[in-house]
Structure formats: structure tokens, C-alpha cells
C-alpha positions in Angstrom: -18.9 -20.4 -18.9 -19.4 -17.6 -16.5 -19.2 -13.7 -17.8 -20.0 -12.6 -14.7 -16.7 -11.5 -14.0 -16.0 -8.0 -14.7 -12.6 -6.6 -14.6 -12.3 -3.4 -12.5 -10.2 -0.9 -13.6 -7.1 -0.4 -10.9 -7.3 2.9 -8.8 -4.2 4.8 -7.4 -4.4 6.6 -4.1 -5.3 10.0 -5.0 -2.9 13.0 -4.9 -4.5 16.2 -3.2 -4.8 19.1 -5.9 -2.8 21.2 -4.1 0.5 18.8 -4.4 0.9 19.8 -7.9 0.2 24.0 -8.0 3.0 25.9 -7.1 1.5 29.3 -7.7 -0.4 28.6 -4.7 1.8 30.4 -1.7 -0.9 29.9 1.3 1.0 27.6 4.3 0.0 24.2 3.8 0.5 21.2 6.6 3.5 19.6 6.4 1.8 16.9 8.1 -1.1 16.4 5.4 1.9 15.9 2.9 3.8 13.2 5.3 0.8 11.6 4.8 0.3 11.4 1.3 4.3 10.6 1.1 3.5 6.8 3.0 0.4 6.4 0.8 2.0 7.0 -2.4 4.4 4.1 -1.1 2.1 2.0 -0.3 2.3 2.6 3.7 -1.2 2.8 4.6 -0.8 2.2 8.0 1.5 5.0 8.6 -0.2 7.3 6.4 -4.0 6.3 8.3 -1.8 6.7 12.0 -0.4 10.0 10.8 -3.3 11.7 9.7 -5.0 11.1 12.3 -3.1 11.8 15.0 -3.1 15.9 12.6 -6.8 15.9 12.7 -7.3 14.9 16.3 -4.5 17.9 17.1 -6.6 20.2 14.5 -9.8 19.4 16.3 -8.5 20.2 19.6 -7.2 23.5 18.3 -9.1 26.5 19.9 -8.0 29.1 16.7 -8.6 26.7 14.0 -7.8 29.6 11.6 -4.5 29.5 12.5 -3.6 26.0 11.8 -2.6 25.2 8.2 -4.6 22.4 8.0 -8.0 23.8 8.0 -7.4 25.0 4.3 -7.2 21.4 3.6 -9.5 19.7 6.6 -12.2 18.4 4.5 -9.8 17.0 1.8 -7.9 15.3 4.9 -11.3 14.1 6.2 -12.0 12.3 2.4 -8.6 11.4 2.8 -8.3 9.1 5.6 -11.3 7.3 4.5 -9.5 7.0 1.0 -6.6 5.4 3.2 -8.4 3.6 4.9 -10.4 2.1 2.1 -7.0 1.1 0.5 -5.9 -0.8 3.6 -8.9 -2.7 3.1 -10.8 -0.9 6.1 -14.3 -1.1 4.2 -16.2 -0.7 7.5 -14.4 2.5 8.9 -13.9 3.4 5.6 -17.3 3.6 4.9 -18.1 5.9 8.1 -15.9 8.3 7.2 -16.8 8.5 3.9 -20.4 9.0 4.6 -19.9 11.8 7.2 -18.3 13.5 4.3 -21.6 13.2 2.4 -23.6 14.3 5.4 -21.0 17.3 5.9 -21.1 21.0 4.7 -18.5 19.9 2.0 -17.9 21.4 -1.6 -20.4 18.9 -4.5 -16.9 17.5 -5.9 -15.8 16.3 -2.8 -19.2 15.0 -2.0 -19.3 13.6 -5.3 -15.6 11.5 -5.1 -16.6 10.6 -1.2 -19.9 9.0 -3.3 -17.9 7.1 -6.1 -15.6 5.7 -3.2 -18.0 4.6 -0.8 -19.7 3.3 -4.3 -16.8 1.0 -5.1 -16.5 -0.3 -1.7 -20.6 -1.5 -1.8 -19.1 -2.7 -5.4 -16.0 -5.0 -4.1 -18.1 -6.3 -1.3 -21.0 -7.6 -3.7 -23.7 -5.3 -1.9 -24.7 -4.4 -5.3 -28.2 -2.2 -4.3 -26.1 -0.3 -1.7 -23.7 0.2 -4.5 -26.4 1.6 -7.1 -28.2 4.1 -4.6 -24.6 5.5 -3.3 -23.7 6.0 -7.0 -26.7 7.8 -8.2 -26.5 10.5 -5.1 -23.7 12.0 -7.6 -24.7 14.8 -9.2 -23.0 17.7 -10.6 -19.3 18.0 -11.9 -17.3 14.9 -10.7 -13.2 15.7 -10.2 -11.1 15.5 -13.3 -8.9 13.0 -11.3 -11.8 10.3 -11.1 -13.9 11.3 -13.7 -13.2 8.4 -16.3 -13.4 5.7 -13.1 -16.5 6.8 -11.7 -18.0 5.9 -15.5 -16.3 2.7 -15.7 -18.0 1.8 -11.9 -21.3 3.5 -12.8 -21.6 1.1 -15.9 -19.9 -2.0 -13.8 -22.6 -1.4 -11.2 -25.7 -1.2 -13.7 -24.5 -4.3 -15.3 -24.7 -6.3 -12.0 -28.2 -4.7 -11.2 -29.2 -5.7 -14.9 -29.5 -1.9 -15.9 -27.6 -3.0 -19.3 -28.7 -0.1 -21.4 -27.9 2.3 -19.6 -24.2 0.5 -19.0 -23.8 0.0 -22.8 -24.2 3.5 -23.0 -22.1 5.1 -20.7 -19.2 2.2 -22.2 -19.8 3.1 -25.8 -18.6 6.8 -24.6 -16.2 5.6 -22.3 -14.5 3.6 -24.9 -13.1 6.7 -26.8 -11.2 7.9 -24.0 -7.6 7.4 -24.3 -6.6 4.5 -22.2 -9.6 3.2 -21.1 -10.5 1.5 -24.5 -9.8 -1.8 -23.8 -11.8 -2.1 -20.3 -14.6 -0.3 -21.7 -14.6 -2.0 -24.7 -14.6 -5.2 -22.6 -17.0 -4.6 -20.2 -19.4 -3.4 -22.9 -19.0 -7.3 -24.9 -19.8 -8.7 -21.8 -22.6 -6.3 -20.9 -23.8 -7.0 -24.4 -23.8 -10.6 -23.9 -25.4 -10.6 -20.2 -28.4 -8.9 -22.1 -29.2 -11.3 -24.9 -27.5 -9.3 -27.7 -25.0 -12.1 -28.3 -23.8 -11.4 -31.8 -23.1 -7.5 -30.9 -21.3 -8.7 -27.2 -19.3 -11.1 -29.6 -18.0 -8.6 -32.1 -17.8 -5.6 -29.8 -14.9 -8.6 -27.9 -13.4 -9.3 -31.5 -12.7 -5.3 -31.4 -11.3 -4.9 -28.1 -9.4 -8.1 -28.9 -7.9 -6.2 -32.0 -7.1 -2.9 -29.7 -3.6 -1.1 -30.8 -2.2 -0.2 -27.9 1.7 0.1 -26.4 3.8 -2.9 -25.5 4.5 -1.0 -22.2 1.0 -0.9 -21.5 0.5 -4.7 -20.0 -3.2 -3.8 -18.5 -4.3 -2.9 -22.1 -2.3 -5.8 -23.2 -3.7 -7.9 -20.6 -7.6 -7.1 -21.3 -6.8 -7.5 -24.7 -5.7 -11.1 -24.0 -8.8 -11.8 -21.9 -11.1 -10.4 -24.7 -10.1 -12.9 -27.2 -9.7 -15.5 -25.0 -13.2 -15.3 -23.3 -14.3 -14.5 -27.2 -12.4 -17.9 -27.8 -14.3 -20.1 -25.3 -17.5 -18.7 -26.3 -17.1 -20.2 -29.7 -15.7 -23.3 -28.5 -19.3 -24.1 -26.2 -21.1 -22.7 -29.4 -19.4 -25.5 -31.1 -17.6 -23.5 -33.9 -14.3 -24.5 -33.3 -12.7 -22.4 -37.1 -14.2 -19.4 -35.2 -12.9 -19.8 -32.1 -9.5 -21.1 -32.9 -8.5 -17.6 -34.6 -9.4 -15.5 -31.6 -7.4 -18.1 -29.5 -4.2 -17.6 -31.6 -4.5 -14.0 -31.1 -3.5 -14.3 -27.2 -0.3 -13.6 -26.5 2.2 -16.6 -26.2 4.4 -14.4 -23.0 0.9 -13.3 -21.5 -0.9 -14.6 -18.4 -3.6 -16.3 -20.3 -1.5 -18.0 -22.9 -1.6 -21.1 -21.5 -5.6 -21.3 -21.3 -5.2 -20.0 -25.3 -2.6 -22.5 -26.1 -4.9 -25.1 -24.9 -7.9 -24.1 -26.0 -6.6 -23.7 -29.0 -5.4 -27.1 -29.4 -9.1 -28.2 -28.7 -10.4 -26.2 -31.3 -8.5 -28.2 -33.3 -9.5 -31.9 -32.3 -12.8 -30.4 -32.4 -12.2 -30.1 -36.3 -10.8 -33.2 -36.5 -7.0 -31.9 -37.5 -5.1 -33.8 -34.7 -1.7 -32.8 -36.5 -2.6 -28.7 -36.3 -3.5 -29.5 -32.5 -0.2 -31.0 -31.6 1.4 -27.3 -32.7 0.2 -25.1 -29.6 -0.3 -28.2 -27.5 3.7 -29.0 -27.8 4.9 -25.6 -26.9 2.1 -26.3 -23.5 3.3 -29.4 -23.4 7.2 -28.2 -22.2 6.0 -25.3 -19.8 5.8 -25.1 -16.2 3.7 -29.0 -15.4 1.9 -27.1 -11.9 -0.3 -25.3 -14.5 -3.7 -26.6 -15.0 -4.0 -26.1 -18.4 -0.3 -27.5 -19.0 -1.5 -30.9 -17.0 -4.0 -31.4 -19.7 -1.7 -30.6 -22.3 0.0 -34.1 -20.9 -3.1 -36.4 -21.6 -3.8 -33.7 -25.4 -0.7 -34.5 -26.8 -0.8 -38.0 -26.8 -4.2 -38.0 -27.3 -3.5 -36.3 -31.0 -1.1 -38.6 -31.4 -3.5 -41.8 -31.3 -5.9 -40.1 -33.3 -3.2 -39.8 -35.7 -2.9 -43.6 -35.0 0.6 -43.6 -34.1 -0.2 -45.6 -31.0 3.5 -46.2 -30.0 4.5 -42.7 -29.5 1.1 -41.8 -27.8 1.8 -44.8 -25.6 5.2 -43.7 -24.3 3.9 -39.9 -23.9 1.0 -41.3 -21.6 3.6 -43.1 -19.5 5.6 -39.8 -20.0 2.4 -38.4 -18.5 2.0 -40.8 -15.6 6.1 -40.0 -14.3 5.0 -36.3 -14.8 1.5 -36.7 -12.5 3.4 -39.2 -9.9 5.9 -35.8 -9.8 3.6 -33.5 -9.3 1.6 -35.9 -7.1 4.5 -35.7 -4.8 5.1 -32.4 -4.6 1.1 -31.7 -4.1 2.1 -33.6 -0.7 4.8 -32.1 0.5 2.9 -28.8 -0.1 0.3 -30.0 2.2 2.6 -31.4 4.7 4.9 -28.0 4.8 1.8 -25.8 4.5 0.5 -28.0 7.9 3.7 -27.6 9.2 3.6 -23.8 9.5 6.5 -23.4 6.2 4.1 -21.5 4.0 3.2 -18.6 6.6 7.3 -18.5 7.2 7.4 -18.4 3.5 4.8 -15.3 3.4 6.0 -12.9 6.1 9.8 -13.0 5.1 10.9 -9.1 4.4 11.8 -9.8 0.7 8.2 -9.6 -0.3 8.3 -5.7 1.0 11.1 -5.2 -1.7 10.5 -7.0 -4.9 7.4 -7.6 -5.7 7.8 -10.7 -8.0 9.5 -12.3 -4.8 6.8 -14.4 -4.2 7.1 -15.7 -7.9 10.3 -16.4 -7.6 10.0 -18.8 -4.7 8.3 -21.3 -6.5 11.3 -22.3 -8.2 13.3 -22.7 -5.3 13.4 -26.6 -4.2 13.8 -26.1 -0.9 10.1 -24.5 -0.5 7.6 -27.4 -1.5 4.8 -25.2 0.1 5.5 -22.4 -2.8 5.4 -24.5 -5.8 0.9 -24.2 -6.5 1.3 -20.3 -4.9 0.3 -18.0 -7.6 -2.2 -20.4 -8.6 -3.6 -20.0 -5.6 -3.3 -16.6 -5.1 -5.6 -16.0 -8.2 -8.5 -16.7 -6.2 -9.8 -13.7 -4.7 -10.7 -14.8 -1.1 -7.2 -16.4 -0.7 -6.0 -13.0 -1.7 -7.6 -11.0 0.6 -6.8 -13.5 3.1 -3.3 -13.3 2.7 -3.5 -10.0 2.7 -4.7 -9.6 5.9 -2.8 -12.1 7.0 0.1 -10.1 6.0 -1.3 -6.9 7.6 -1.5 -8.6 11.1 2.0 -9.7 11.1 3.0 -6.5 10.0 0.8 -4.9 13.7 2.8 -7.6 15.6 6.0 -6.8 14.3 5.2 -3.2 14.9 4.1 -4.0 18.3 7.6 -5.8 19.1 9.5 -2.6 18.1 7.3 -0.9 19.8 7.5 -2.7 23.4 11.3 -2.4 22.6 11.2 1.2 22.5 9.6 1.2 25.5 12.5 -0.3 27.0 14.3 2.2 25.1 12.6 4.9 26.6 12.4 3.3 30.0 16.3 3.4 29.7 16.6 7.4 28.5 14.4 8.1 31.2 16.3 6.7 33.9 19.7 7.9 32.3 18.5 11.7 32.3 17.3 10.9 36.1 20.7 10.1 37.0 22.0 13.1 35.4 19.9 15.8 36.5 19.0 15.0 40.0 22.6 15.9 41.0 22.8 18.8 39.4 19.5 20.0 40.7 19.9 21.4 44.2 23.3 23.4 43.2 21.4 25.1 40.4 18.1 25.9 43.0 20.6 27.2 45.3 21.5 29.6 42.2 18.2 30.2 41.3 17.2 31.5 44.5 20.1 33.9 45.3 19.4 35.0 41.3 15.5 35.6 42.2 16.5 37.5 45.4 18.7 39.8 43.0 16.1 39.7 40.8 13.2 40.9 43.5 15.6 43.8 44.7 16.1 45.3 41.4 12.4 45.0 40.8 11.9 47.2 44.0 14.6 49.8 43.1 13.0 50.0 40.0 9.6 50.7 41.4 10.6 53.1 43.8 13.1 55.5 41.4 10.3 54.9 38.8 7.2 56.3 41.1 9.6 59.0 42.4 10.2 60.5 38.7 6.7 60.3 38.4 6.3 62.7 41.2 8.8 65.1 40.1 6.6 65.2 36.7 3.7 66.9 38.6 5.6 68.5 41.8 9.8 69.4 40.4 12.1 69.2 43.4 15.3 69.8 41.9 17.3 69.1 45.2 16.0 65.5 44.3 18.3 65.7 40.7 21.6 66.8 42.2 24.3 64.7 41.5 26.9 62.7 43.4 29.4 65.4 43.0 26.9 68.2 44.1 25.7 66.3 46.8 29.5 66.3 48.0 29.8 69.9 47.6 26.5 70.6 49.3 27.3 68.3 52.2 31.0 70.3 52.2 29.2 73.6 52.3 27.2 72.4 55.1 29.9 71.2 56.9 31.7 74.9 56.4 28.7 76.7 57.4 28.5 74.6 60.5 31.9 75.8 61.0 31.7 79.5 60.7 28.1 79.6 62.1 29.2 81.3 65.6 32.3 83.5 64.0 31.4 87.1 64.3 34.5 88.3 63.2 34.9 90.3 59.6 36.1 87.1 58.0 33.4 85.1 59.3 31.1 87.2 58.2 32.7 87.0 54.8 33.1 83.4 54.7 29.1 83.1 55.0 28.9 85.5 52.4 30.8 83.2 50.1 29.1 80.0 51.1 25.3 81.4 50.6 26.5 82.7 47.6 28.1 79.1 46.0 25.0 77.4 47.4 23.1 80.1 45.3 25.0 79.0 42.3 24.9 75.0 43.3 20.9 75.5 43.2 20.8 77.6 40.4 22.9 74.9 37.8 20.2 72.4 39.5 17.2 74.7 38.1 18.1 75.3 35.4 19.4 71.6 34.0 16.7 70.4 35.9 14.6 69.0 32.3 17.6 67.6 31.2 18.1 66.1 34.2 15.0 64.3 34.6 15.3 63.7 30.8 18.9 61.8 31.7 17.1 59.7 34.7 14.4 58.6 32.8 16.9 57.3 29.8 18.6 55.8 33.2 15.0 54.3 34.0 14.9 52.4 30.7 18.3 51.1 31.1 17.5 50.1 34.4 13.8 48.2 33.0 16.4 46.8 30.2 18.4 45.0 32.4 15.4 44.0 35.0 13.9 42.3 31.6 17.1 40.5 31.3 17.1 39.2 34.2 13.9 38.5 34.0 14.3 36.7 30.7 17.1 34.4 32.1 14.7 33.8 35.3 12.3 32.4 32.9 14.8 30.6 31.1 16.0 28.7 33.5 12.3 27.7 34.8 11.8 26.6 31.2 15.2 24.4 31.4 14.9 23.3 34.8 10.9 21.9 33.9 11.6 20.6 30.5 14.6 18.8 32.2 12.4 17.6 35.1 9.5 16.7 32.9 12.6 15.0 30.9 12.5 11.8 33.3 9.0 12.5 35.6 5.5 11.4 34.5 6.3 8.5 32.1 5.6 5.6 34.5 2.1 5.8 34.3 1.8 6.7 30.5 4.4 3.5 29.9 2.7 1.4 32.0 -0.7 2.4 29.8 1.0 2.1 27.0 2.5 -1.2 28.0 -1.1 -2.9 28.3 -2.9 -1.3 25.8 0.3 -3.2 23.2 -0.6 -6.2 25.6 -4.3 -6.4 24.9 -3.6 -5.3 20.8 -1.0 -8.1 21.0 -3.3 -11.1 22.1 -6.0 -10.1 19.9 -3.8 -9.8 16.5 -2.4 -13.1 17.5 -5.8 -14.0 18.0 -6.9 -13.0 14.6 -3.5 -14.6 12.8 -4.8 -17.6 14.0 -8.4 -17.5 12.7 -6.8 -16.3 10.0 -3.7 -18.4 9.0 -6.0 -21.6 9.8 -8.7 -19.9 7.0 -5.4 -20.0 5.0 -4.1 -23.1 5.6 -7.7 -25.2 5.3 -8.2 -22.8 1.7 -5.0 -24.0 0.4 -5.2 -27.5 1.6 -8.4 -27.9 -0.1 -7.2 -26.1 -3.3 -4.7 -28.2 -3.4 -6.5 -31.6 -2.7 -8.7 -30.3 -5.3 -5.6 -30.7 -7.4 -4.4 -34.0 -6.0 -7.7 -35.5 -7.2 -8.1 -34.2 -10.3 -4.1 -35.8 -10.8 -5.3 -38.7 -9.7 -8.2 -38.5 -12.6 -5.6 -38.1 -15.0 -3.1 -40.8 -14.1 -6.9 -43.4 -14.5 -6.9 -41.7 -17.6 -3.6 -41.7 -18.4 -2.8 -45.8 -17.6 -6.3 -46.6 -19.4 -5.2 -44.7 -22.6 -1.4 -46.0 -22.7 -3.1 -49.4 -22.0 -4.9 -48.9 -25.0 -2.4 -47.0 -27.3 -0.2 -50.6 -26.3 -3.3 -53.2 -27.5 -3.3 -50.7 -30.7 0.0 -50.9 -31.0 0.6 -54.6 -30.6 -3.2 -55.1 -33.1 -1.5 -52.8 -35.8 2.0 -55.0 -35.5 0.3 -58.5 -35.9 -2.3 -57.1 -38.1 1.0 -56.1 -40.5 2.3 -59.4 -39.5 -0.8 -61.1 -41.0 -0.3 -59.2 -44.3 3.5 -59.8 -44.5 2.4 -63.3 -44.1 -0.8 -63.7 -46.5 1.4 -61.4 -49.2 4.5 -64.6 -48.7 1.5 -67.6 -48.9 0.4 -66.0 -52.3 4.0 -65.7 -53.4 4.7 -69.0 -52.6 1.6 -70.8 -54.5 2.5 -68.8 -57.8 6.0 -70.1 -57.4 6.6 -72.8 -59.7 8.8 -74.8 -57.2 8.6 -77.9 -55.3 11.6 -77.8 -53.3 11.7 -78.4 -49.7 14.4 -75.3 -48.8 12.6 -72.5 -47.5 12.3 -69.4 -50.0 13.3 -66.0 -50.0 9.4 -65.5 -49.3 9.2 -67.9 -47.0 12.9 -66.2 -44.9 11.3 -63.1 -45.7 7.5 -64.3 -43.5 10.0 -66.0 -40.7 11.2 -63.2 -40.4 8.5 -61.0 -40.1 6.9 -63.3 -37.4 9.3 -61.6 -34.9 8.1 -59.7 -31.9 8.2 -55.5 -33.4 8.9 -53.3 -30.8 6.6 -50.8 -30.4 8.8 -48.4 -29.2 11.1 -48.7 -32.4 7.7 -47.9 -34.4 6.7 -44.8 -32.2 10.4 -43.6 -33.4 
């Protein structure tokens, strides 16, 4: 058996340190958040498209300062390569994570960008890569990936042989809550990889025996494995009474318990107690009949049951055997005929699978989906995994690429309704506009000139140039009087001048002396005036702000569209490109698998008619051997009986009657 596989502890995206202080008041991006939103859901697409699309913006930013984001830049930097190393993006992934190294970043950071780009080297198998990227961490690691980067350290010495050190860092590891059983687990196996057999062996017996919560089914789940890899151990050391007692321990509900069941059933016939095996091989013997391990279950039980020599039973359970095979036989080909009709990709990219997760389980049972009935068997293999997965990813891009040509069309049609609309309205409102901006450019000049001539009367006062309307009227009255009595030389003339010097002495004299206030009054009149010039002014620019954003409403999209329009093209030919590649990968990976299957059923029905065809020969031997008995037991009878008469006796009906056929199905019940 294997122990190469080591189980790798499961690693949420992370949440930024920030999402979870509220004393903190500093502005943070709202967009950084959005992102985080999708990749807590699972949306890694949105969240990669989103966060880049903030740090391109950021980057083109000339006050950086002023952005929120640059209190969080290098976090979204590490982020995005965190994204994309969850939307299985190793490659970019692995750039961006490595320009975080290079950068002028805090040690942490530089430390969790190491331990991710680390665990990519890890999943891809580029174990050397893998061991240098992990030992450039040095320092305090974050709180939030402390216990994983240990768990990957000692995963990655194990593969590199470096077992001491790995036992090490798991025999620490092992005390932290929650992380018991895969350390524990890890440290058997790395135990065991390096010749300590006895210690790998027990240290699996006490992760096997871990307490842990019935809510916790990864713990559970390790816990399982640890007892059942313990189990097979045994069984190739060939101490079945060992083995057999760390196979009971697996959970009967778990996902190894058929592997245990059987196993356990071998253990067993190993010891020669044929009756004990027939106890875990029944309950395998009535589960699901696509599982391996249940398959051989069919050839185990009646197996025990002719070492048991009770051929007739084991006899109908092999032909029981051979109507289960020639089942699944069929269904094995109408797998491969609906997975080579295109059924099992339909299957896959149905919407369901986005909202219930055990969808996909589910389907097997349905009998109108022939192509579902071997799927979560094949979807323990890790390359049909990531297969699918990507698989899965593309039809997502071309569905997204529909919707998006469709809202092209949907923007196409906005566009052309807000032309309709505003191109009529247009000229009108420019006819507006310009009698507005001549009002606009006379008020401007009034302003100017009453504002320069105040300006003058600061340094040089002429108070004629403060009169008001009224003593303007007066003046122009007094003017008009003097005129009038300019050539009188008569006594009343004379006095009439008298009277009108003397009001015009008094009309200049009020002007003197309000003249501060007045100039104190035109300047109050100046602001009012500037007030409503900036009014105007502000609805001048409004209305150039209105009348571009509606023009720029419906001009200048062709050319973008039409960009837009071919760059989807090209993406759309080369994802369908790629779902080929990759759905024929699929389809030739399953096919296999399951000829792989076919031919191994085919090995057991050989088995299977060769062993009924025995358990019948046994069957019919052990009838006439009885026969032969019955028969010798009447002979003797007969030559002690002291009788020499030519009726048959009760011995003798008894033997005739014994030399009838026995049907070996009555003695199987």
C-alpha cells in the first residue's frame, strides 16, 4: 500500500484584519470589501475582476494619499494573488505572489505571500520549489495562518525526506486545538516513511482513538482514515486479530466504511472464522452495488459461506452475484454511451450544482441519468477533479460571455433610445443657452465696469458719482430752473438764483457728507450684484454639465461596443476551444475509469460462474455422498434383520426413498 498520500489540511480564503476592528475609524475602500464579499461566497471570478479593476484605478491615481485604498494596497496586492490561487490560477497566482516578496512589504505579509506561494509549489508536486519558498519565512508568521503554515512546513519536509524535522514540528502541532487529528496523522505516516514502523503504527492507533465532536466531520473523517490505513497495514503484515480491531473502529455512516467493512471481513477469512466475516460483509453486502468494495462484498459473502460448507446457499448468492454484475454491467454501458453522447457534461453544468452542494450526489439515484450512476467515484480522483473543475469554470466564462453580448444589445438599445430623445430637445435648449450666455456676458461687463469705478472712487472720491436717482432728478430740475432764470435781471430773478445755488449747496453737501456710507451701500450692492453673476454662472455650468453628460449619454459607444464586441468574440472561440480539449480529457478519463470497471466486472462474473459451478458439484457430492450413507446405514440394517421375506422393509422404503434427487436449493434453506 501507498502512504504517500498526505492529507492537507483545508484553507479558507482569508479575511483582511481590518474586517473584524471596529475601533479602527480611518476610511476604508468599499471596493476592497465587495471583494472580499464574492470570495467569502465562493465567487472568485468576481472577486479577482473586482479587485482589479480598484487597483488598476488606484495605480492611475495621481494623489494616491487620497484614495482609501492605499491603507490597504499591499493587503489587496496579497489579496488577488490569494484569489487567484483559489480559482486555481497557480501561474498568475504565483507572479503576484512573488512580486509581494520582492516588494517593500511588512515581514508578515512577506511571510503569508511565502506560505501561499509555498502551498501552490506543494499542490503542483514541485516539491524543491516548495521547500526553498517555505524556508524564506522568517520572523513572526500571522496568527490567521500560523497553525497551516506548520502543518505545510512538515507536509513539505516529509516529501523531501526531511522526516525529523517534520516529526518535530507535528509532535507540537498535535497539541493545538483542532489540528490533532491531521497532525497526529501526518506524523504516523511520517513515522512510517522513515523506517520507524512500530512508532508510525501506534502514533495512527492514537489519532484513530482522537475525542473529538460529532459536528466536526474533518476530525471525524481523519480519524476514520487513521484506523483504516492503520487496518491495512496489519492486514499486508499478515496479522489479521490486529488489524481487524482498528477496522471495527471506522465509522459504519463514514466515507471509508465500506473499505473498513470489507477489510474487515478479510481479516476475518484470514483467521479462518468465516462465520465472524459474514457479519460486516452482510451489512456491505446490501449497500449501494457501484461501490468497489460492495462488488467484492458479492463474490465475500458467498465465498464464507462455502468455507462454511454450505455450498447450496453460496451457490445461489454467486448466481445472486452474477444478476447483480450483469446489472451493473449494463448500466457501466449506458454510462459510456450517455457520457459519449454529451449527457454527462449536460448533467455537470445544470444551475442546481451552484445551490446545493450534494446535488451532484443526488443525481446518481435518479434513473433517468445513466451517465451519473459511477460519478462520485470518479470524482475521488484528483485529476478528474480538477478537470471538472475547470471544466466547470469555462462554462461559467461562456455563460458570462452570453450575458454579456446581450447586454451589449442592451446597451446598444439605451443608447439609441436616449438619441432619440435628446436630439430633439437639443437645438431649443442651445437657442436658450445662447440668449442665457448673452445675459450672462452683459452682467459680467456691468459688473466689471461699476466694480473698477468704485475702485477709483477709493483713491480719488467724486461724490457727484454717489448721487442717487432722486438727486439726480433734483439736480437735473435745478439745472433746468437755472437755465430758466439765467437772463432774468429783475429782483426776483435775482432771488430765484439765490435759492437755487443755495439748494444745490445743500444737494452737494448731503452727498459729502453720506458719501462713506454711500460707497459703503454700493459695495454691499457690488456683492449682491457678484451673487447673482455667480448664479448665473453656476446654472451656465450646469447646464454644460447636463447638456455633455446627456450628449456623452448616446455618443462614443460605437467604437468601445464594437471593441468590446470582438475582444468577447476572440474570448468566446478560445473558451470553446479549451471546453473541448477539456470535456474530451473528461470524457476519455471517465470512459477509461469506467472500462477499468467494466473489466474488472467481467473478472468477477469468471469468478463468480466458476465458484457457483463449484458450490453446485459440492453441493450435488455432499447430497450423494449422504445418499451413500443413508444407503450403507439401510444394507447393514437389512443383514442384521432376521427376515427372509421378499416385501421391501421399512429400511429398505426408507433407502428408496433417500435415492431421490435432493434439491439443493431446499438444503441452502
Amino acid at each position: 500500500m501507498a502512504f504517500r498520500h498526505i492529507v492537507l489540511f483545508g484553507l479558507c480564503a482569508m479575511v483582511p484584519a481590518w474586517a473584524e476592528d471596529t475601533s479602527d475609524q480611518q476610511p476604508r475602500d468599499l471596493f476592497l470589501g465587495e471583494a472580499f464579499y464574492y470570495a467569502q461566497q465562493g465567487l472568485y471570478f468576481d472577486a479577482i475582476s473586482r479587485l482589479d479593476a480598484e487597483l488598476e484605478q488606484y495605480y492611475r491615481v495621481d494623489e494616491r494619499m487620497l484614495d482609501p485604498l492605499h491603507i490597504d494596497s499591499n493587503y489587496a496586492e496579497f489579496s488577488v494573488g490569494d484569489f487567484e490561487l483559489s480559482y486555481r490560477m497557480h501561474r498568475k497566482a504565483g507572479r503576484a505572489i512573488q512580486a509581494v516578496l520582492e516588494g517593500d512589504v511588512d515581514q508578515q505579509i512577506k511571510n503569508e505571500a511565502a506560505y501561499r506561494l509555498a502551498r501552490i509549489f506543494y499542490e503542483k508536486g514541485e516539491k524543491l520549489n516548495a521547500i526553498h519558498t517555505i524556508d524564506r519565512i522568517e520572523g513572526t508568521v500571522p496568527e490567521s495562518v500560523r497553525n497551516d503554515e506548520r502543518l505545510l512546513r512538515a507536509q513539505i519536509y516529509t516529501v523531501n525526506g526531511r522526516f525529523s524535522e517534520a516529526i518535530d514540528i507535528l509532535e507540537k502541532l498535535e497539541k493545538e486545538p483542532g489540528y490533532e487529528g491531521f497532525a497526529g496523522y501526518n506524523r504516523g505516516i511520517a513515522l512510517i516513511l522513515s523506517g520507524e514502523e512500530k512508532k508510525g503504527l501506534a502514533q495512527l492507533d492514537k489519532t484513530g482513538q482522537i475525542q473529538v465532536s460529532k459536528k466536526d466531520e474533518p476530525s471525524l473523517g481523519i480519524r476514520d482514515k487513521a484506523n483504516l490505513v492503520l487496518g491495512y497495514r496489519l492486514l499486508e503484515a499478515e496479522q489479521p486479530e490486529e488489524a481487524k480491531q482498528y477496522l471495527d473502529r471506522v465509522r459504519l455512516e463514514g466515507p471509508f466504511s465500506n473499505k473498513a467493512l470489507l477489510g474487515s471481513g478479510w481479516s476475518d477469512v484470514a483467521a479462518q472464522r468465516f462465520d465472524r466475516a459474514l457479519v460486516p460483509w452482510t451489512i456491505l453486502f446490501k449497500r449501494n452495488p457501484t461501490n468497489k468494495a460492495v462488488q467484492e462484498s458479492l463474490l465475500g459473502v458467498p465465498y464464507a459461506y462455502a468455507n462454511l460448507e454450505m455450498h447450496g446457499r453460496a451457490a445461489l448468492l454467486y448466481g445472486s452475484a452474477l444478476d447483480a454484475f450483469s446489472v451493473e454491467k449494463t448500466r457501466l454501458n449506458d454510462s459510456i454511451e450517455s457520457i459519449r453522447n454529451g449527457n454527462f457534461f449536460k448533467a455537470m453544468v445544470r444551475e442546481e450544482i451552484k445551490l446545493d452542494s450534494n446535488w451532484l450526489i443526488r443525481l446518481r439515484e435518479l434513473p433517468e441519468t445513466p451517465e451519473t450512476f459511477y460519478l462520485m467515484d470518479l470524482m475521488a480522483s484528483n485529476d478528474f477533479q480538477v478537470l471538472l473543475k475547470n471544466y466547470l469554470d469555462l462554462e461559467d466564462m461562456r455563460r458570462r460571455m452570453i450575458a454579456w453580448v446581450d447586454n451589449l444589445d442592451a446597451y446598444e438599445d439605451m443608447i439609441e433610445m436616449r438619441r432619440r430623445y435628446y436630439e430633439p430637445l437639443l437645438p431649443g435648449i442651445d437657442a436658450r443657452f445662447r440668449e442665457l450666455d448673452s445675459r450672462i456676458l452683459l452682467r459680467m461687463e456691468q459688473r466689471d465696469s461699476i466694480k473698477s469705478r468704485l475702485e477709483r472712487l477709493l483713491v480719488a472720491p467724486q461724490p457727484e458719482m454717489l448721487v442717487t436717482a432722486d438727486e439726480r432728478i433734483v439736480s437735473m430740475q435745478l439745472d433746468q430752473l437755472e437755465e430758466q432764470y439765467r437772463n432774468d435781471d429783475t429782483p426776483s430773478g435775482e432771488e430765484a438764483r439765490r435759492r437755487i445755488a443755495r439748494l444745490r449747496g445743500v444737494l452737494r453737501w448731503d452727498v459729502s457728507l453720506d458719501y462713506q456710507d454711500r460707497l459703503t451701500e454700493a459695495f454691499e450692492h457690488l456683492q449682491e450684484l457678484e451673487a447673482d453673476v455667480q448664479r448665473m454662472e453656476t446654472i451656465y455650468a450646469s447646464y454644460v454639465r447636463t447638456r455633455q453628460a446627456a450628449t456623452q449619454s448616446y455618443q462614443g459607444y460605437e467604437d468601445q461596443i464594437v471593441r468590446a464586441r470582438a475582444k468577447i468574440d476572440r474570448a468566446n472561440k478560445t473558451v470553446a476551444h479549451l471546453m473541448n480539449g477539456v470535456g474530451h480529457m473528461l470524457e476519455k478519463l471517465a470512459i477509461n475509469e469506467l472500462q477499468q470497471r467494466r473489466d474488472r466486472i467481467d473478472q468477477y462474473q469468471i469468478q463468480a460462474r466458476f465458484a457457483m459451478a463449484e458450490s453446485y458439484d459440492r453441493a450435488v457430492k455432499a447430497q450423494q455422498d449422504a445418499a451413500q450413507q443413508k444407503m450403507m446405514k439401510a444394507i447393514e440394517a437389512n443383514k442384521e434383520a432376521d427376515t427372509s421375506s421378499d416385501e421391501p422393509s421399512e429400511a429398505e422404503a426408507e433407502e428408496q426413498t433417500d435415492e431421490k434427487p435432493v434439491d439443493v436449493e431446499g438444503e441452502a434453506q
